[in-house]
PAZA-90460 format. One record per residue (C-alpha): residue in three letters; x, y, z; residue number from 1. Coordinates in steps of 0.5 Angstrom, whole numbers. Example, Ala and Ser with C-alpha at 12.3 -4.5 7.8 and 13.67 -1.06 7.14 Angstrom:
2
- ALA; 25; -9; 16; 1
- SER; 27; -2; 14; 2
***
This chain:
373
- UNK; 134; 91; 138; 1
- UNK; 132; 84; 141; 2
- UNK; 124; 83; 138; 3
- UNK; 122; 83; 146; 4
- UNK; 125; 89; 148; 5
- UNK; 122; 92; 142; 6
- UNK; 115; 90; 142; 7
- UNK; 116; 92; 150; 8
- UNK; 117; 99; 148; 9
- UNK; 111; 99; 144; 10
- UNK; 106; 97; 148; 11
- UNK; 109; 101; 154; 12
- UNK; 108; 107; 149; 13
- UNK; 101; 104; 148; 14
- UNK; 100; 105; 155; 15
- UNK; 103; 111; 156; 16
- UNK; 98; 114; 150; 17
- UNK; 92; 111; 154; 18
- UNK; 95; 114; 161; 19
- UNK; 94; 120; 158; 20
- UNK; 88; 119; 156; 21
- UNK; 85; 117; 161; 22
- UNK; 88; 123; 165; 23
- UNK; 85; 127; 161; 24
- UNK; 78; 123; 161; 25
- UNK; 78; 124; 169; 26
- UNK; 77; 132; 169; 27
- UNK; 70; 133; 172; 28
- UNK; 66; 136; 166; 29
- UNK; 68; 129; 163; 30
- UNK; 66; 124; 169; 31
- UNK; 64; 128; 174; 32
- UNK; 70; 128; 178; 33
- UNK; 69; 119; 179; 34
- UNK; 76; 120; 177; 35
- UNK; 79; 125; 181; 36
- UNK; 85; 121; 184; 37
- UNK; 88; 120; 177; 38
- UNK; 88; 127; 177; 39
- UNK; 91; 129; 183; 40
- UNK; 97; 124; 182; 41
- UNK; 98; 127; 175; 42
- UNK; 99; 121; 172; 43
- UNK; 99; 124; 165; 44
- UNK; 104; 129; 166; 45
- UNK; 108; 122; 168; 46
- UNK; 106; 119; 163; 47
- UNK; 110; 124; 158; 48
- UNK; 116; 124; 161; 49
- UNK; 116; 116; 159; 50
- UNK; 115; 118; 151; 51
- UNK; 121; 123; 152; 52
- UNK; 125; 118; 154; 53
- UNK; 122; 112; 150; 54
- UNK; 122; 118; 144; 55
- UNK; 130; 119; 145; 56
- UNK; 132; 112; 145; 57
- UNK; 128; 110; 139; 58
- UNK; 130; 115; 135; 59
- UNK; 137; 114; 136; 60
- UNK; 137; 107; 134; 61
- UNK; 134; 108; 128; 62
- UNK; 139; 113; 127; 63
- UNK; 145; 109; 129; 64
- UNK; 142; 102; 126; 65
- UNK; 140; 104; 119; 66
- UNK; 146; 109; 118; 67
- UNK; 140; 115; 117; 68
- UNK; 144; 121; 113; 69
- UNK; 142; 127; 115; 70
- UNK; 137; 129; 109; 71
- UNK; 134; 122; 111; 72
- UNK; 134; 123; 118; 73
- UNK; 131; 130; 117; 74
- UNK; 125; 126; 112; 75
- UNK; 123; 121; 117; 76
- UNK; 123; 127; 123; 77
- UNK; 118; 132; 118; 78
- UNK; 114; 127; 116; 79
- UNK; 114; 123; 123; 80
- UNK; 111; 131; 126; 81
- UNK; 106; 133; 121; 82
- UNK; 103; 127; 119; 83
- UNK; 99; 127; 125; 84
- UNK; 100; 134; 126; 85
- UNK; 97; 137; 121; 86
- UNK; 91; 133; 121; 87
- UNK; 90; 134; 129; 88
- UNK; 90; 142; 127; 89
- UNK; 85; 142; 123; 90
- UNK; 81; 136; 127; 91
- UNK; 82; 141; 132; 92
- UNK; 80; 148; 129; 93
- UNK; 74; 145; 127; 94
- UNK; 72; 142; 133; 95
- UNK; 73; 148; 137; 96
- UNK; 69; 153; 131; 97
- UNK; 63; 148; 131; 98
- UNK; 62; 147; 139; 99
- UNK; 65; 154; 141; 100
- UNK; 59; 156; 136; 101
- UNK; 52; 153; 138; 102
- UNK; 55; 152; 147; 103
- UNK; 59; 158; 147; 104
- UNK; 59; 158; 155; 105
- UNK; 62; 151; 154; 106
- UNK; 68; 153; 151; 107
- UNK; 69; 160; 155; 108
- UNK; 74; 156; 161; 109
- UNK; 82; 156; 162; 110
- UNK; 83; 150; 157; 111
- UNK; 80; 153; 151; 112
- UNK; 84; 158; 146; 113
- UNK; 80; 162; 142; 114
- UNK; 84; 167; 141; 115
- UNK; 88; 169; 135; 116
- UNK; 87; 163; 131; 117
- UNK; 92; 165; 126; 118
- UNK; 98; 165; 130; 119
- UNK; 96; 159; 133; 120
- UNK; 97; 155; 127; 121
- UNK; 103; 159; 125; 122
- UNK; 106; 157; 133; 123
- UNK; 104; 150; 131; 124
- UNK; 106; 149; 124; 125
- UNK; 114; 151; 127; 126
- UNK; 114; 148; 134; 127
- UNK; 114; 154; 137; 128
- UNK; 109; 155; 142; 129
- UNK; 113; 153; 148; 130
- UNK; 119; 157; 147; 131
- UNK; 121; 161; 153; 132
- UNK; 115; 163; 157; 133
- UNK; 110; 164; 151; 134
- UNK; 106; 158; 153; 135
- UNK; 100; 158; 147; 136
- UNK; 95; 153; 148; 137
- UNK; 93; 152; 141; 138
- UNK; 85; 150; 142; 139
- UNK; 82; 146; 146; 140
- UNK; 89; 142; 143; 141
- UNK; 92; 142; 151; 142
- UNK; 97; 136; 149; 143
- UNK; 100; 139; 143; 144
- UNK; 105; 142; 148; 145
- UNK; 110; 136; 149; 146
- UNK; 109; 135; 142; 147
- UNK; 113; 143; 141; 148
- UNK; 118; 141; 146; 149
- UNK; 120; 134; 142; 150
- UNK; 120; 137; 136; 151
- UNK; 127; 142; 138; 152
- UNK; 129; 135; 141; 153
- UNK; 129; 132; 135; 154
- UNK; 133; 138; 132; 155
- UNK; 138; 139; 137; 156
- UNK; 140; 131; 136; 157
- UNK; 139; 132; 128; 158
- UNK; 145; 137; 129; 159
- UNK; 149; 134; 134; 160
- UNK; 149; 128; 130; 161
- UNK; 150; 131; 124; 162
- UNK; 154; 137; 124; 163
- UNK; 161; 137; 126; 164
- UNK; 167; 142; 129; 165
- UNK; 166; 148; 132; 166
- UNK; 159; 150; 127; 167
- UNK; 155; 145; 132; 168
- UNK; 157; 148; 139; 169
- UNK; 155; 154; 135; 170
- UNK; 148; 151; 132; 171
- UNK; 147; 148; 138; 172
- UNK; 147; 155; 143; 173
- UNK; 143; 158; 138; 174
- UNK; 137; 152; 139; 175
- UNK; 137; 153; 146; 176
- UNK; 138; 162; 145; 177
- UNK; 131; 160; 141; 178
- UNK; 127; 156; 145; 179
- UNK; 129; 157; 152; 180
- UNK; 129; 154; 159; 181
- UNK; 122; 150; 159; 182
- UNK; 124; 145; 154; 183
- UNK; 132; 145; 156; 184
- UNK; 130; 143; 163; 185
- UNK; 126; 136; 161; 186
- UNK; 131; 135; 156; 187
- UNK; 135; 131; 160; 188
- UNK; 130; 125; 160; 189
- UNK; 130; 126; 152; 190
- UNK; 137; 125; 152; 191
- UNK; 138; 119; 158; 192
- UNK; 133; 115; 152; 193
- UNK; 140; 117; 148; 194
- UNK; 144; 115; 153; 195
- UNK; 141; 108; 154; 196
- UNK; 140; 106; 147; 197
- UNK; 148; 107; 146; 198
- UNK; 150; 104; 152; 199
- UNK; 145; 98; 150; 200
- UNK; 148; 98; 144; 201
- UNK; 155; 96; 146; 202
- UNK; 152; 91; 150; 203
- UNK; 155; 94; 158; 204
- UNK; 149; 91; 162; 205
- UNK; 151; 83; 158; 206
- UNK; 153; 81; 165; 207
- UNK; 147; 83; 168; 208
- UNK; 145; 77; 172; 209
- UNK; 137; 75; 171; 210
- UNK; 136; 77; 179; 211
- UNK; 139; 84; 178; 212
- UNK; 135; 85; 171; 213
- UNK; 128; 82; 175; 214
- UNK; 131; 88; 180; 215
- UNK; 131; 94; 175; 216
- UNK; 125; 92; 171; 217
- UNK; 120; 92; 178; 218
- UNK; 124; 96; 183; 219
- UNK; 123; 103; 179; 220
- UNK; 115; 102; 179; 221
- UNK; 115; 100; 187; 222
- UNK; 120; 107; 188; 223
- UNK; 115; 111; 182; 224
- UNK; 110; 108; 187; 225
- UNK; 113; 110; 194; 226
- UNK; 115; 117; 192; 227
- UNK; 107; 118; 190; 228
- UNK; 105; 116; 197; 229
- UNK; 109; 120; 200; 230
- UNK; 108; 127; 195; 231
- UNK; 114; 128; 193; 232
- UNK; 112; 131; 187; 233
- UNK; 109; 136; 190; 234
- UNK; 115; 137; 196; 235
- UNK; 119; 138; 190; 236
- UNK; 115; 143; 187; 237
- UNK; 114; 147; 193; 238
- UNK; 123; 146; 192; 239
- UNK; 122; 150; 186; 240
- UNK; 117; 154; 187; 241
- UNK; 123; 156; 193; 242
- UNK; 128; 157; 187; 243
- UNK; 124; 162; 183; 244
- UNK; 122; 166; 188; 245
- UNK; 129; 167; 191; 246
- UNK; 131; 168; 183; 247
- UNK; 125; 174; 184; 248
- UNK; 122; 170; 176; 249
- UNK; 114; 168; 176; 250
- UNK; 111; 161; 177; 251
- UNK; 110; 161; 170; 252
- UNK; 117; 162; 167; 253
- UNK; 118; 154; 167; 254
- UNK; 111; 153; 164; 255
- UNK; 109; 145; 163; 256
- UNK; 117; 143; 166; 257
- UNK; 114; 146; 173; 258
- UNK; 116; 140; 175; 259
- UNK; 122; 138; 172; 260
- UNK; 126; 136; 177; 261
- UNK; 121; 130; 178; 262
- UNK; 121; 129; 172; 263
- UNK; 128; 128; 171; 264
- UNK; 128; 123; 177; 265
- UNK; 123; 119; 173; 266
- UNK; 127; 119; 166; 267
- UNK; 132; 115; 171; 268
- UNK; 128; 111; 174; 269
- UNK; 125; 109; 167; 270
- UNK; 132; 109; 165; 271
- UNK; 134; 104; 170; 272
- UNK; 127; 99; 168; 273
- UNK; 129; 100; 161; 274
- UNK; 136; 96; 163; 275
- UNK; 132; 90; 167; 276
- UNK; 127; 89; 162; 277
- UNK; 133; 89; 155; 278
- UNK; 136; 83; 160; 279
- UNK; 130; 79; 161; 280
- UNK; 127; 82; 153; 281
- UNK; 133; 75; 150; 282
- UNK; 128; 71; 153; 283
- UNK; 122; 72; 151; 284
- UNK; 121; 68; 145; 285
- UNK; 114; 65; 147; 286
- UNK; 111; 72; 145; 287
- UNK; 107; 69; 140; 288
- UNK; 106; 72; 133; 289
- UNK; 99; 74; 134; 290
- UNK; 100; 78; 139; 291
- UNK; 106; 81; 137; 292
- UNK; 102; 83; 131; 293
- UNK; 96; 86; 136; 294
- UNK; 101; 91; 140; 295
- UNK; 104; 93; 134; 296
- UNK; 97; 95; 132; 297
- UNK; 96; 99; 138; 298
- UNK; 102; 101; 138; 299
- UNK; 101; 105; 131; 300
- UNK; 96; 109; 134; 301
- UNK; 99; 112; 140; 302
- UNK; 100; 119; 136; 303
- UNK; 94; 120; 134; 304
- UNK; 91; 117; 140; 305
- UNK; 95; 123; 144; 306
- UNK; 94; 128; 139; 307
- UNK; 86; 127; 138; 308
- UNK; 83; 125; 143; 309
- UNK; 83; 131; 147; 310
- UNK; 79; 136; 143; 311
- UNK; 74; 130; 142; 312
- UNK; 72; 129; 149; 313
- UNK; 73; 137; 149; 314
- UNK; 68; 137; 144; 315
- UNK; 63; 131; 145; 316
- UNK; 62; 134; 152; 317
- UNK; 60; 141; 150; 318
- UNK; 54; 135; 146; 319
- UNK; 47; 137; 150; 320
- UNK; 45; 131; 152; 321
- UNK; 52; 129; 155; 322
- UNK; 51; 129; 162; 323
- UNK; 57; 128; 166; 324
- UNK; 54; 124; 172; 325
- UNK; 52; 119; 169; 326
- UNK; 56; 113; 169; 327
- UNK; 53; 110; 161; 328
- UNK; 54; 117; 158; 329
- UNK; 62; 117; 161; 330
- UNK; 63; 111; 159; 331
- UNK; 60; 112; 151; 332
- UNK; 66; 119; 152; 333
- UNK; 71; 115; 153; 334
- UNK; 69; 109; 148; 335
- UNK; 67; 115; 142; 336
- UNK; 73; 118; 143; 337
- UNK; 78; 113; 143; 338
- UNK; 74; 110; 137; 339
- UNK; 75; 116; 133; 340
- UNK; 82; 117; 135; 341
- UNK; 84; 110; 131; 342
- UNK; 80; 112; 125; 343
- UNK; 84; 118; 125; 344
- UNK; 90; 115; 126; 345
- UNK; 89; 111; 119; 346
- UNK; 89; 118; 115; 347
- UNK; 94; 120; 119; 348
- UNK; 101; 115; 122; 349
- UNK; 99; 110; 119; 350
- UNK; 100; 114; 112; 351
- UNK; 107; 114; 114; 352
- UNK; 109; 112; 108; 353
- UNK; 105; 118; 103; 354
- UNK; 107; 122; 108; 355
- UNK; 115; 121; 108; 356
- UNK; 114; 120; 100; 357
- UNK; 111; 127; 100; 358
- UNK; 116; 131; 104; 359
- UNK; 122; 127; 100; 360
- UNK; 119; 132; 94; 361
- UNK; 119; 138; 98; 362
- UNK; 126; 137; 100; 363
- UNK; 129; 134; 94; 364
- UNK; 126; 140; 91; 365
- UNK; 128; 145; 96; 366
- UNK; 135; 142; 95; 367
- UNK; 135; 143; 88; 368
- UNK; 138; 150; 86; 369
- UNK; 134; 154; 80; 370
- UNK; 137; 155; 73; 371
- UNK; 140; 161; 71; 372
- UNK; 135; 167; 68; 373
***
């Protein structure tokens, strides 16, 4: 991977952690509905589908350029999810106890789960939150979602890489048995970032003239645009919504891929950007390093950015003295909590590497059989 194209990705996966975030920041209990327009087109939810296809296509050229091993693959995976995800739990659990204690009114609403804590942390800890139609929300954690959607991903291409023969058609069915039709119906856009960074490595689009390149890396966004202005989204889903009365099955069955076929449709048009700025990426030399250095900072934070951001404002809000109409108390929610999600983020991802260390112990342990009585 040229430096540009990776230091694209990551300020892309910056932005996109910010798009949720303020996707979130514009709910009316946070800003008083000056932001509502974010919300009515969903930006968030958009912004997920860019991590999926940025996510597939990261992890397969890590795993295809440093020739991972199966035991290495799976250390880097574990340690990746739980190094933020263990932190964000007990971020969340404790945030919730102490604001659902002293403003209990504030915490009686639909994106607060108070109930059964213990089988919220069990559902967390194994990803399983989201298989089938079971849709737990683990807190007030609303973005925890995606993360029990891309941890089966991370599975399922652990195994389709990594096993052979009829043992992985197998495995693989016995995954999707598990988790059901949510996850499976977006993880299309998981496996074109795959797709991509396959057909990247071997260099088809070599040939691509620079006024093509410059037409799939702009044409996505103007037809991203297009399809916004002219409510495809909701056209779509309406279309959906169709198919599962017909199928007699509840709106609720598909869970967070309500809109999956949008959602698919976005995967290819960032697909498509992808191929352009990998083109135009060669020459990107006047990237300076500072800067360089700067987007790789940010871009260490994205995970916690997303993971611990929400039950903060969720938090913060639930404050007294926090008045949503006022635009200096929005602005001080916003910045606190951003804030604090960089200072989580140094206890979290960015001790990835104490993190790996300590799941290499457990798993080399695990590995190792016990002595004979």
């Amino acid at each position: 991977m040229n430096r540009g194209f990776s230091l694209y990705l990551d300020a892309l996966r910056f932005l996109a952690a910010l798009a949720v975030f303020v996707s979130h920041l514009a709910y009316a209990r946070f800003t008083h509905g000056n932001l509502q327009w974010i919300r009515d087109i969903n930006l968030g939810s958009d912004a997920v589908v860019v991590f999926f296809v940025l996510s597939g296509y990261v992890i397969a050229y890590t795993t295809f350029a440093r020739n991972r091993g199966p035991a290495a693959y799976a250390e880097a995976r574990i340690a990746r999810l739980y190094s933020v995800v263990i932190p964000a739990l007990l971020l969340t659990f404790a945030l919730d106890s102490i604001g659902s204690s002293a403003q209990p009114q504030i915490y009686q609403d639909v994106w607060y789960n108070g109930e059964n804590r213990v089988g919220q942390l069990i559902g967390a800890l194994t990803f399983s939150t989201q298989v089938w139609s079971s849709n737990i929300n683990v807190g007030s954690n609303g973005p925890f979602w995606s993360v029990a959607y891309e941890a089966w991903y991370y599975v399922g291409f652990g195994i389709a890489v990594f096993c052979r023969g009829p043992m992985r058609l197998v495995l693989l069915a016995l995954i999707a048995l598990i988790v059901g039709p949510p996850i499976l119906l977006l993880a299309p856009c998981w496996l074109l970032g795959v797709g991509l960074e396959r057909a990247l490595r071997r260099d088809h689009m070599a040939a691509l003239p620079k006024t093509a390149a410059w037409g799939l890396a702009l044409a996505p966004w103007a037809l991203y645009a297009g399809g916004l202005a002219l409510h495809v989204p909701a056209h779509l889903k309406v279309l959906t919504d169709a198919m599962l009365h017909r199928l007699a099955l509840p709106d609720y069955v598909l869970g967070f891929s309500d809109e999956f076929i949008w959602n698919v449709l976005i995967a290819l048009l960032m697909a498509a950007h992808f191929i352009g700025v990998h083109r135009l990426a060669r020459e990107a030399a006047w990237i300076s390093a500072r800067a360089g250095t700067a987007i790789r900072w940010l871009a260490g934070a994205t995970f916690s950015i997303y993971l611990f951001h929400y039950p903060v404002l969720n938090f913060l809000h639930g404050l007294p003295a926090f008045d949503s109409a006022n635009p200096a108390h929005q602005v001080t929610l916003a910045a606190v909590a951003l804030a604090a999600c960089f200072l989580l983020a140094e206890v979290s991802e960015r001790r990835l590497a104490f993190w790996k260390r300590l799941v290499g112990r457990l798993l080399g342990r695990l590995a190792v059989s016990p002595p004979e009585a």
